[in-house]
N, C-alpha and C positions, 0 to 999 in steps of 0.2 A: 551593463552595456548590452550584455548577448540576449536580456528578456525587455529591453527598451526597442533593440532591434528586433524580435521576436515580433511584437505587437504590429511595428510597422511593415514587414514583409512578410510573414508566416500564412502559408494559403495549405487548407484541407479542404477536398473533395469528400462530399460525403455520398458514397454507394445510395441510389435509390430502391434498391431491386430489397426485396424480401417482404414479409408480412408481421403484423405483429400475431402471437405472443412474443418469438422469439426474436424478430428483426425489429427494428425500430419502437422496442418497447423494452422497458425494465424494471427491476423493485426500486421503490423511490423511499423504502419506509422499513426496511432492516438491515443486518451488517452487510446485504450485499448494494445500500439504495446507492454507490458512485454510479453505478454500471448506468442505472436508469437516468439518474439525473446527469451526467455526462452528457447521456445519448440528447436529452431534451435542451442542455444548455448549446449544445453544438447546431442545435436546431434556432433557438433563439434568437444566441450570438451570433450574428450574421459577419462578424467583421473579420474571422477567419477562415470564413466560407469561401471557396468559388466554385461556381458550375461550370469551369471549362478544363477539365482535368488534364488539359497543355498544359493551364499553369499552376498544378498544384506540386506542392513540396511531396507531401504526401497523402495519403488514401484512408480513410477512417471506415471499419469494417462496424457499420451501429448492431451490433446482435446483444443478447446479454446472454452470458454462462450459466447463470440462475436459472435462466427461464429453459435452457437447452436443459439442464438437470431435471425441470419437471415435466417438460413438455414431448424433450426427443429422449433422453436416455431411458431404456427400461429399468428399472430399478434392482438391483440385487445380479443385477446380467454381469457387470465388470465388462463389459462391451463397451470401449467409448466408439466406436466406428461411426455409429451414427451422428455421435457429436460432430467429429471430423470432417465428416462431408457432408455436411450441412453447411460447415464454415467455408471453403473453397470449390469454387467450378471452374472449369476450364473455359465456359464464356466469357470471364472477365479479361478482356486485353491488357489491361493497365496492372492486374495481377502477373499475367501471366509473362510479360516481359522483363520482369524483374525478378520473377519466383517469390512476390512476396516483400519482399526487403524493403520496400518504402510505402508499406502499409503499416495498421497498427492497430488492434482489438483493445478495448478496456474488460479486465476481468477482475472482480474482486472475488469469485468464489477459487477455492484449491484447485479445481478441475480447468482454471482457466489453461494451465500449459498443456491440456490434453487436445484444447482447441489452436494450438498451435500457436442541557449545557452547564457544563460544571462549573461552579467556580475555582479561582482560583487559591491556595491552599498554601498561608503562610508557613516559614520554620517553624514556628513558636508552635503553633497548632498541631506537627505533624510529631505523633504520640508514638509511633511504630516504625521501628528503622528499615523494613523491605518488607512487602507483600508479595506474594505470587498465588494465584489461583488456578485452576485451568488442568483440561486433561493430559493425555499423553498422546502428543501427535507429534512425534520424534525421539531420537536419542538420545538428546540433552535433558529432555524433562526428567524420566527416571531418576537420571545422577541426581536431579538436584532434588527430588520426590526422596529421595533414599540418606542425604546426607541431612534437609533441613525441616520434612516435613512433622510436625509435632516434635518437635527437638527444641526449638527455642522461643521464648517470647518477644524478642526484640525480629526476630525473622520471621516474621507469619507467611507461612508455607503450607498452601493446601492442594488438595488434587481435585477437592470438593467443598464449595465453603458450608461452614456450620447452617444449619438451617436459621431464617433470620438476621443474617449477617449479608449486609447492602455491600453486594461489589464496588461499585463505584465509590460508596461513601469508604472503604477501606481503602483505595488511593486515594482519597483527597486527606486519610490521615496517616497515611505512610511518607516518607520522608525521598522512598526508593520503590519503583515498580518493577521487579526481576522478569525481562527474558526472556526465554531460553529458544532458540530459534527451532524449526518443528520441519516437517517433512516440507511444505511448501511456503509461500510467500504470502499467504492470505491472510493470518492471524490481523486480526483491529488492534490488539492488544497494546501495541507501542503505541499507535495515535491513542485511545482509549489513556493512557497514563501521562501524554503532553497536555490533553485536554482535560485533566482532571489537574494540571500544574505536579505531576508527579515525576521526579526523575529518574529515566530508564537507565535500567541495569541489561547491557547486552548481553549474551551469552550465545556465542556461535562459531561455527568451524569455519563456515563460509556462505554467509546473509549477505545479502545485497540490498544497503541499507537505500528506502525511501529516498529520492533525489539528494542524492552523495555527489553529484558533482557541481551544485552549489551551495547544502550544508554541511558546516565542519562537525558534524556529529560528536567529536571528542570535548567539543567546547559545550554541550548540555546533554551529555550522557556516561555514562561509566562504560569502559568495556572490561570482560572479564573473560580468560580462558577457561574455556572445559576444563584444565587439570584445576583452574583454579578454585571450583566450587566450593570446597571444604574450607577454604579459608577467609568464606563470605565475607563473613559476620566483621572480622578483622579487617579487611580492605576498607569496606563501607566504614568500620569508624575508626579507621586514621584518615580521612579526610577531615579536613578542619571547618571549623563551622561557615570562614569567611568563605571558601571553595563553593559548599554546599549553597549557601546564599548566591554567587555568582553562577552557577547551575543554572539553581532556578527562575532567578530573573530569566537567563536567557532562555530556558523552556518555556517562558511565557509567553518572551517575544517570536520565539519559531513556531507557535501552537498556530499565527496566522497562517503561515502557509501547510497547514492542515485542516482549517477551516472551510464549508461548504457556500456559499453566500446566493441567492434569487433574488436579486441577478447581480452575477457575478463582480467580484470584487477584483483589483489589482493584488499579485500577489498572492490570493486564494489555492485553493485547493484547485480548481478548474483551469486557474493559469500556470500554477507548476507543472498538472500535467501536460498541458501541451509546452511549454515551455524545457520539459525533460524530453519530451518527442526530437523540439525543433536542433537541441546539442545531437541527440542522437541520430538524428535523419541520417542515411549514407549517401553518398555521393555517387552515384550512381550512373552508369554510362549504358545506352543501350545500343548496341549495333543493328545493322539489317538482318542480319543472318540471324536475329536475337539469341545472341551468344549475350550474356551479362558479365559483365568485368565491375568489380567493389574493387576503389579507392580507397 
């Protein structure tokens, strides 16, 4: 009901002021291409558009983080300043009455918080009971680098896969794709294992999973505590086969709303996102004296 209503009243202004590289432009064509095609579907789909920001719900800020990485940050400086103020002026009035709060930036690259096809992959087929690849970019990777990597064959656990060895094609024959949450939000990895039909193995202290406040994630994913790591191998198989079966169908059916579609699809990837915006929009009151009071 709340993304049926979504459709029919849901209004985004979209900022005209900037230039491309960074404004109004983005990568359309590696792990960062949402930013770019976002920015270009928001241009096309006109039906959530309006140009009179009286009556917009909220504010779409079209930059991409990617292109501010190559274009404004100096590289090796650890300076994000320049990122910074790039993103916000005090020109803008519909920012500035609100400090913000009913705006909203798309970023797929890690530095976005600085700025403020497979198929799918039956049981019978899946030869390997969990995969993990990938570096160290957090706390949790190590533990699980240290308890499971070249330790078992039913676990394949690398930091580095063997030369030779197709990532993708080792989840589509792993049964489980592990986790392990990392210093930011940016990692592909968990879409990357829905879209390969692989079932994610969470592993986090505190991840704030992909629109969780309309999928039940527990119903086509595993979740595991950090003390839990050592006792992988054993969680994953006492699950029974009919469980594992009932997982996966459902990873297949929620793989649509991670899907990209030109031009957009109901359901898709470009209507979750604004449809996770329109639950989260505040309520927002502005006074004369522009004092801002959140509801």
């Amino acid at each position: 009901m709340s993304y049926l209503e979504m459709e029919k009243q849901f209004k985004v202004f979209v900022y005209k002021e900037g230039e491309p590289p960074v404004f109004h432009d983005g990568p359309c064509k590696s792990i960062y291409s949402m930013e770019g095609n976002f920015m270009y579907m928001m241009d096309v789909d006109t039906k959530f558009q309006t140009d009179d920001p009286q009556k917009a719900h909220v504010f779409y800020l079209p930059f991409s983080v990617a292109k501010m990485v190559q274009f404004v940050y100096l590289w090796d400086s650890r300076d994000f300043s320049p990122i910074r103020r790039t993103v916000v002026s005090q020109k803008y009035p519909y920012w500035n009455r609100s400090l913000g709060a009913d705006h909203f930036m798309l970023a797929c690259h890690d530095w976005g918080p600085e700025a403020s096809f497979s198929s799918p992959t039956s049981s019978s087929r899946s030869s390997i009971l969990a995969f993990f690849a990938g570096g160290v970019h957090g706390p949790i990777g190590p533990i699980l680098l240290e308890h499971w990597e070249g330790k078992d064959e039913d676990i394949k656990v690398h930091k580095y896969l063997p030369k030779g060895v197709d990532y993708h094609e080792m989840m589509r024959s792993s049964k489980y794709c592990i986790y392990p949450s990392g210093y930011e939000v940016a990692s592909p990895r968990i879409v990357e294992a829905l879209y390969n039909g692989c079932i994610p193995v969470l592993i986090s202290k505190s991840y704030v999973l992909p629109f969780r406040d309309v999928l039940r994630w527990k119903a086509f994913s595993v979740v595991v505590s950090v003390d839990d790591i050592p006792r992988l191998k054993e969680m994953l198989t006492n699950i029974s086969s009919r469980q594992h079966i009932r997982l996966q169908r459902r990873v297949l059916q929620v793989r649509r709303h991670f899907e990209f579609h030109s031009p957009p699809k109901r359901f898709d990837i470009f209507h979750m996102i604004l449809h996770s915006i329109w639950l989260r929009r505040l309520n927002v009151r502005i006074s004369d004296d522009r004092d801002v009071m959140f509801n």
